[in-house]
TIVO-2410 file (N, C-alpha, C; in nm, 3 decimals):
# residues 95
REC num residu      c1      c2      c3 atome chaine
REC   1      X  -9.798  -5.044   7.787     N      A
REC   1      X  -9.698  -4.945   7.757    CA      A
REC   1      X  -9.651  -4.882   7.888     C      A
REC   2      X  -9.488  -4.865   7.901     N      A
REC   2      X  -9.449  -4.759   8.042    CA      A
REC   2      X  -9.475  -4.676   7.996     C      A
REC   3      X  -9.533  -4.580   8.054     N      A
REC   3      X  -9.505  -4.434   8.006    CA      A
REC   3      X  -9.331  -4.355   8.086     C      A
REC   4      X  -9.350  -4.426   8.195     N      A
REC   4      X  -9.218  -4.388   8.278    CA      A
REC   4      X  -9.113  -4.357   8.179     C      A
REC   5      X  -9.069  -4.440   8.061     N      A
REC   5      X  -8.984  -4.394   7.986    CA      A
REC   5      X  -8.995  -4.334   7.868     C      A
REC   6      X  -9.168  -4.216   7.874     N      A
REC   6      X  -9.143  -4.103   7.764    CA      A
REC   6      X  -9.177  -4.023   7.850     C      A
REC   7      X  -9.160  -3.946   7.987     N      A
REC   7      X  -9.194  -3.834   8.003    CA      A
REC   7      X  -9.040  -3.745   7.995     C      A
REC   8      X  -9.114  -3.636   7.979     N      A
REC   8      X  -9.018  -3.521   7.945    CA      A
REC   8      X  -9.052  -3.407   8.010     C      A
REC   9      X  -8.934  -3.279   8.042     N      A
REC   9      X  -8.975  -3.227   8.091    CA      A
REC   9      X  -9.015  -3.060   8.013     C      A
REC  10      X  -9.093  -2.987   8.048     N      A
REC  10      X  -9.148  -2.903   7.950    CA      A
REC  10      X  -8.978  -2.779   7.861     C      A
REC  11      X  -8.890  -2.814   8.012     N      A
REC  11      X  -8.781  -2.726   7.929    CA      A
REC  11      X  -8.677  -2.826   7.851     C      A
REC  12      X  -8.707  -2.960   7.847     N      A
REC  12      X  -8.656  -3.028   7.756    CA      A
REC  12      X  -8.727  -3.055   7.595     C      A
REC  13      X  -8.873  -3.043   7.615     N      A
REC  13      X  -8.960  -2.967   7.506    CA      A
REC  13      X  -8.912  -2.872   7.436     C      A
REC  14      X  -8.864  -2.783   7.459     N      A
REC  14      X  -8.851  -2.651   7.438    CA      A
REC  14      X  -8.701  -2.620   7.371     C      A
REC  15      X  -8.622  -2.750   7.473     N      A
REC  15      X  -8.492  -2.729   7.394    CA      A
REC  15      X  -8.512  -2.818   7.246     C      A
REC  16      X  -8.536  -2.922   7.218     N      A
REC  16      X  -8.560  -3.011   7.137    CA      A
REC  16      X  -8.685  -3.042   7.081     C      A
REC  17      X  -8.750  -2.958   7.024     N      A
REC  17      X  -8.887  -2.968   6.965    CA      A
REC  17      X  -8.854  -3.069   6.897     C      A
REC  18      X  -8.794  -3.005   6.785     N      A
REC  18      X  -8.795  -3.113   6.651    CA      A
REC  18      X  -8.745  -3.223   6.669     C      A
REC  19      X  -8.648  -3.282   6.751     N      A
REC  19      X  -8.619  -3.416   6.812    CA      A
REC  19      X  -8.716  -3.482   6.889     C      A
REC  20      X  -8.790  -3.435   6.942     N      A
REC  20      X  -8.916  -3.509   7.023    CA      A
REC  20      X  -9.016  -3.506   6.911     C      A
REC  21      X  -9.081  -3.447   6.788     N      A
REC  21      X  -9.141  -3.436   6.711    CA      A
REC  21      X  -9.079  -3.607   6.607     C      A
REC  22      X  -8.973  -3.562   6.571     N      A
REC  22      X  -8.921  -3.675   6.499    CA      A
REC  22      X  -8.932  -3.829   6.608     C      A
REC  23      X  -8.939  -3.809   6.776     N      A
REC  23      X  -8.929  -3.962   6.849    CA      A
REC  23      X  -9.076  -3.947   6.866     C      A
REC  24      X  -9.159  -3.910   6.862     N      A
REC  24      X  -9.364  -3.927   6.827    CA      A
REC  24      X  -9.350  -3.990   6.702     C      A
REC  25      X  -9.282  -3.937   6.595     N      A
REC  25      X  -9.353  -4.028   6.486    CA      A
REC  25      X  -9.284  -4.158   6.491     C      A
REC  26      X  -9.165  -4.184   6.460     N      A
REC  26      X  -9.075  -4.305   6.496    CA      A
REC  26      X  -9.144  -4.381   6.553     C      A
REC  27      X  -9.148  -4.362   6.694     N      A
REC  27      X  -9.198  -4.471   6.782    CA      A
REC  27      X  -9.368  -4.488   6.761     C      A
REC  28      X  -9.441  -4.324   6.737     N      A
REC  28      X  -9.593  -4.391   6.793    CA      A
REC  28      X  -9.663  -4.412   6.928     C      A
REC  29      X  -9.563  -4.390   7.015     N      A
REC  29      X  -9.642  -4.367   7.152    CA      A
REC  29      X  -9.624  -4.183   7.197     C      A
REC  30      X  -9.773  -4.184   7.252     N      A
REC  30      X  -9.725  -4.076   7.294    CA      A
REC  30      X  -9.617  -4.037   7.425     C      A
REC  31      X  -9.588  -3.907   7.440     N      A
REC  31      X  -9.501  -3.825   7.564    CA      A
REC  31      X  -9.601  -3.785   7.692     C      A
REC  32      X  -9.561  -3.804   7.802     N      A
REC  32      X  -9.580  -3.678   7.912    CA      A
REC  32      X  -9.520  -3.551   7.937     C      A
REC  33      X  -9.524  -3.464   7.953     N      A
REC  33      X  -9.476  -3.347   7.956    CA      A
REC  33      X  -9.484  -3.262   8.099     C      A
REC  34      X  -9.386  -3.257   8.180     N      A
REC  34      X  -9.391  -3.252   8.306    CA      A
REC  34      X  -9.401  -3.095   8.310     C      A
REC  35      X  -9.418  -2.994   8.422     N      A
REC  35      X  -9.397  -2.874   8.467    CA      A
REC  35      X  -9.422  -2.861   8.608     C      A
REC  36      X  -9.273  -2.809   8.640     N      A
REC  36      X  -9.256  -2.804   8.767    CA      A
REC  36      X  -9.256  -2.951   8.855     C      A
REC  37      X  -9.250  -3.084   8.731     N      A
REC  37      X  -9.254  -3.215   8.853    CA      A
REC  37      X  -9.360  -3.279   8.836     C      A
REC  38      X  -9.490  -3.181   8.769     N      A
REC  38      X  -9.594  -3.279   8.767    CA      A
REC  38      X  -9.634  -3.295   8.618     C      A
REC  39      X  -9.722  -3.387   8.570     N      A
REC  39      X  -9.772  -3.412   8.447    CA      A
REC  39      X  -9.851  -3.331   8.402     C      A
REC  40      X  -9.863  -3.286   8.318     N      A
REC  40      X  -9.944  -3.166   8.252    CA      A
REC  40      X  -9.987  -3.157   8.143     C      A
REC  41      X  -9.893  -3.253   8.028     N      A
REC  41      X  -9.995  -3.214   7.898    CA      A
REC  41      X  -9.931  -3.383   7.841     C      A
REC  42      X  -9.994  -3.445   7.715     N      A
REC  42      X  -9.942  -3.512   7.678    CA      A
REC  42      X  -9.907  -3.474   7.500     C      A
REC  43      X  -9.849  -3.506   7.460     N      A
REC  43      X  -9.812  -3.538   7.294    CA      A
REC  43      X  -9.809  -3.645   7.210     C      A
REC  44      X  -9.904  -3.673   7.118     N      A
REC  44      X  -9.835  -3.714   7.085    CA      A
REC  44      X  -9.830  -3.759   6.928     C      A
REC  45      X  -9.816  -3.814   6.790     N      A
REC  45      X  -9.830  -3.800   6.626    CA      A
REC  45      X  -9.916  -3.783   6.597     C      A
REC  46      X  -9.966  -3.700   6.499     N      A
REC  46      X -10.100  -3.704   6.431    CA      A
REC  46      X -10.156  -3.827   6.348     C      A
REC  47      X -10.081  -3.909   6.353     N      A
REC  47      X -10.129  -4.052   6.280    CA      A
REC  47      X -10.194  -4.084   6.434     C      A
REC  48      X -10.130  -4.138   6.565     N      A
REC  48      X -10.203  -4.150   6.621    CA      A
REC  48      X -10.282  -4.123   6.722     C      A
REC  49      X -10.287  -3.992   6.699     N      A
REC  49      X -10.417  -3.904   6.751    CA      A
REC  49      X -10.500  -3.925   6.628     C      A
REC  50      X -10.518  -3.982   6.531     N      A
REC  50      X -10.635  -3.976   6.425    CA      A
REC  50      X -10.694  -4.126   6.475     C      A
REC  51      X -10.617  -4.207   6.473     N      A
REC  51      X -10.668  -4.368   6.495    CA      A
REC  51      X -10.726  -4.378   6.630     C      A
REC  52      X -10.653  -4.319   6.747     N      A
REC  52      X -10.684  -4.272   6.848    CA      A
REC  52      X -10.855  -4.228   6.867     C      A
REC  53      X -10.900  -4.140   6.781     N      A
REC  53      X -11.031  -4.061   6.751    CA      A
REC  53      X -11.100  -4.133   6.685     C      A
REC  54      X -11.058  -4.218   6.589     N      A
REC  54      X -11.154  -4.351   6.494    CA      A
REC  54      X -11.188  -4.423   6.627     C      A
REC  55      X -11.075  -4.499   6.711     N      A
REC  55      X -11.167  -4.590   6.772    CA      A
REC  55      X -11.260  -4.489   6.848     C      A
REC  56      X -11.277  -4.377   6.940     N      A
REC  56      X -11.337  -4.337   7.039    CA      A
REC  56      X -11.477  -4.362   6.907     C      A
REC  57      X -11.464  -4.318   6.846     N      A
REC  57      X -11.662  -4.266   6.699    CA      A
REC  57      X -11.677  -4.430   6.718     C      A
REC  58      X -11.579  -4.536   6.720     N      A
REC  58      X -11.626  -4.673   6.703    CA      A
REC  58      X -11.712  -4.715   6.813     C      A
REC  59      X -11.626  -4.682   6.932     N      A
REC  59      X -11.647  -4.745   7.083    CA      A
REC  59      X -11.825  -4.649   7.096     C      A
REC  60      X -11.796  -4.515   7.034     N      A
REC  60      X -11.953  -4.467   7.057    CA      A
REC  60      X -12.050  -4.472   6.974     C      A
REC  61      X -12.049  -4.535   6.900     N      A
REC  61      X -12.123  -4.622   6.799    CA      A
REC  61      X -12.168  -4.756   6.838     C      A
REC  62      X -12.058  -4.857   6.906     N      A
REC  62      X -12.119  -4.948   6.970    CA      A
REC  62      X -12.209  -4.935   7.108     C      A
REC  63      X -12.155  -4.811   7.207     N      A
REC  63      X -12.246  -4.753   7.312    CA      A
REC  63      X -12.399  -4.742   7.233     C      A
REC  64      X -12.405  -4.645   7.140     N      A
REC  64      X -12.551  -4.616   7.096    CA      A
REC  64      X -12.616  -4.729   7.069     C      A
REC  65      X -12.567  -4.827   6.991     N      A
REC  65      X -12.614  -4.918   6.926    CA      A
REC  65      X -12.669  -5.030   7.027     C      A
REC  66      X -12.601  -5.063   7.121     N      A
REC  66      X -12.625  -5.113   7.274    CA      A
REC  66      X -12.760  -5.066   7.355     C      A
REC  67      X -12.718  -4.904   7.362     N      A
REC  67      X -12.829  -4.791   7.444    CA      A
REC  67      X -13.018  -4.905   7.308     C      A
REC  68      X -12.966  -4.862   7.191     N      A
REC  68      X -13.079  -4.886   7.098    CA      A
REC  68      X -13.100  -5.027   7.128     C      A
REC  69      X -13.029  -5.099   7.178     N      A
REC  69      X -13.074  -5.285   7.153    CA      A
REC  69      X -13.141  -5.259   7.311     C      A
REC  70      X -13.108  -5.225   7.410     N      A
REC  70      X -13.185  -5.201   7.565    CA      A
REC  70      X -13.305  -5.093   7.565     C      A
REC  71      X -13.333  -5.013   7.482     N      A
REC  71      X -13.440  -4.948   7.499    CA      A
REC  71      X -13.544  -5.000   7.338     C      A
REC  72      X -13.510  -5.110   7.299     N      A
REC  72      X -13.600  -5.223   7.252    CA      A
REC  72      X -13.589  -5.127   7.118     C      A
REC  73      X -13.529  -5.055   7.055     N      A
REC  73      X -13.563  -4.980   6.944    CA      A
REC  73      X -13.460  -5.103   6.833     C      A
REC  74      X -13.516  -5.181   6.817     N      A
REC  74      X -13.446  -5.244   6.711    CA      A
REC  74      X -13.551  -5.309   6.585     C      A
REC  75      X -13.470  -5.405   6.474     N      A
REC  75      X -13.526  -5.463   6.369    CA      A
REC  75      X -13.500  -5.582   6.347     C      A
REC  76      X -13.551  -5.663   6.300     N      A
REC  76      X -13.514  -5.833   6.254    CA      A
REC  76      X -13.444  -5.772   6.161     C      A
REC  77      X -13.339  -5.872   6.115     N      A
REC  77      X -13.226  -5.847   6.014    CA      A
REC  77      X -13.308  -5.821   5.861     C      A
REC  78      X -13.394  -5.987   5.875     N      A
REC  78      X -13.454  -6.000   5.740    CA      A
REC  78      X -13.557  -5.860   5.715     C      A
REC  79      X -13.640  -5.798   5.831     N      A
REC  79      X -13.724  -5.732   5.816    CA      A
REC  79      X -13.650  -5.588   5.714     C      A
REC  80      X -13.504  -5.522   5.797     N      A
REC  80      X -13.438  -5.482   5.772    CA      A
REC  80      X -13.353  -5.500   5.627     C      A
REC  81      X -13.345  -5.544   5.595     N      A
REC  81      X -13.292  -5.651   5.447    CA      A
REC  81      X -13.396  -5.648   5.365     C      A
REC  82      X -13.524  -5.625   5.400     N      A
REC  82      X -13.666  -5.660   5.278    CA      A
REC  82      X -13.711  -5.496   5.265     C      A
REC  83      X -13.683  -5.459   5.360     N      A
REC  83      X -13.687  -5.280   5.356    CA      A
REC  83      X -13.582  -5.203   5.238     C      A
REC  84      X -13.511  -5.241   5.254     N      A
REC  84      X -13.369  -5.200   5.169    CA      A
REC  84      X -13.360  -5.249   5.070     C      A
REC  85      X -13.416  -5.391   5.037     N      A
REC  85      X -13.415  -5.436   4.885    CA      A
REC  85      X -13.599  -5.390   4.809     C      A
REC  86      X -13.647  -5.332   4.901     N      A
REC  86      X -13.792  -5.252   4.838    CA      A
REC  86      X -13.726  -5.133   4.823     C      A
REC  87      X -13.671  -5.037   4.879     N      A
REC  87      X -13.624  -4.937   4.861    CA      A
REC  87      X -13.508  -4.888   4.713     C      A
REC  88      X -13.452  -4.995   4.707     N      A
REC  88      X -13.337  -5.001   4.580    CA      A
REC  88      X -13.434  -5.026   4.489     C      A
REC  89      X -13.538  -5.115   4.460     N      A
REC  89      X -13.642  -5.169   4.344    CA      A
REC  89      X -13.695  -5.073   4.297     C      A
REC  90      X -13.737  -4.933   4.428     N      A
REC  90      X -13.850  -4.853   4.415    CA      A
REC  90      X -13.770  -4.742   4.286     C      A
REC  91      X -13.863  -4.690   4.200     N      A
REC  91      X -13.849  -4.642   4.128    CA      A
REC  91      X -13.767  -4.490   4.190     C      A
REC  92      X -13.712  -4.409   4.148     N      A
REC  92      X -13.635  -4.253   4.214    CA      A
REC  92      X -13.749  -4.162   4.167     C      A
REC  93      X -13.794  -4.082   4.246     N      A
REC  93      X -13.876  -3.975   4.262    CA      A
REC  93      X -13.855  -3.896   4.188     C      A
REC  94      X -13.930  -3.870   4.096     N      A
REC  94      X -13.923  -3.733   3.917    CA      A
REC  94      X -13.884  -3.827   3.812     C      A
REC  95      X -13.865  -3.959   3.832     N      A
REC  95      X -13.803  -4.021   3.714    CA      A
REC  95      X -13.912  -4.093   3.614     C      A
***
């Protein structure tokens, strides 16, 4: 993606909210938002700032899961699989 052709500048923000609001969702990429010349904030849809935030929980889910396979804390699949099908068999507690 350029970004070169979404930055904006913060008093062009300001004139045109709702037109830059309506070109975030349209397009889907986010904006830069300049002040005084330099970059300062970005913008950009709440669709994807949400998907945006799914992958980061994904990407740190696979980190942990990694961290857990190198510090040897793991399970055989089947071992894992014979645990879980004893557990579903086992009768529910007060019943």
């Amino acid at each position: 993606m350029r970004y070169s052709s979404h930055i904006k500048s913060i008093s062009y923000l300001k004139a045109n909210a709702a037109e830059v609001l309506v070109q975030l969702a349209e397009q889907g990429e986010p904006m830069v938002i300049t002040q005084n010349g330099e970059a300062k904030a970005v913008l950009q849809d709440v669709g994807s700032y949400e998907r945006t935030q799914e992958t980061l929980a994904l990407l740190k889910l696979i980190a942990l899961g990694q961290q857990d396979i190198e510090a040897g804390r793991v399970t055989p699949a089947d071992e894992a699989f014979e645990r879980l099908l004893t557990r579903k068999a086992a009768p529910a507690n007060g019943a």
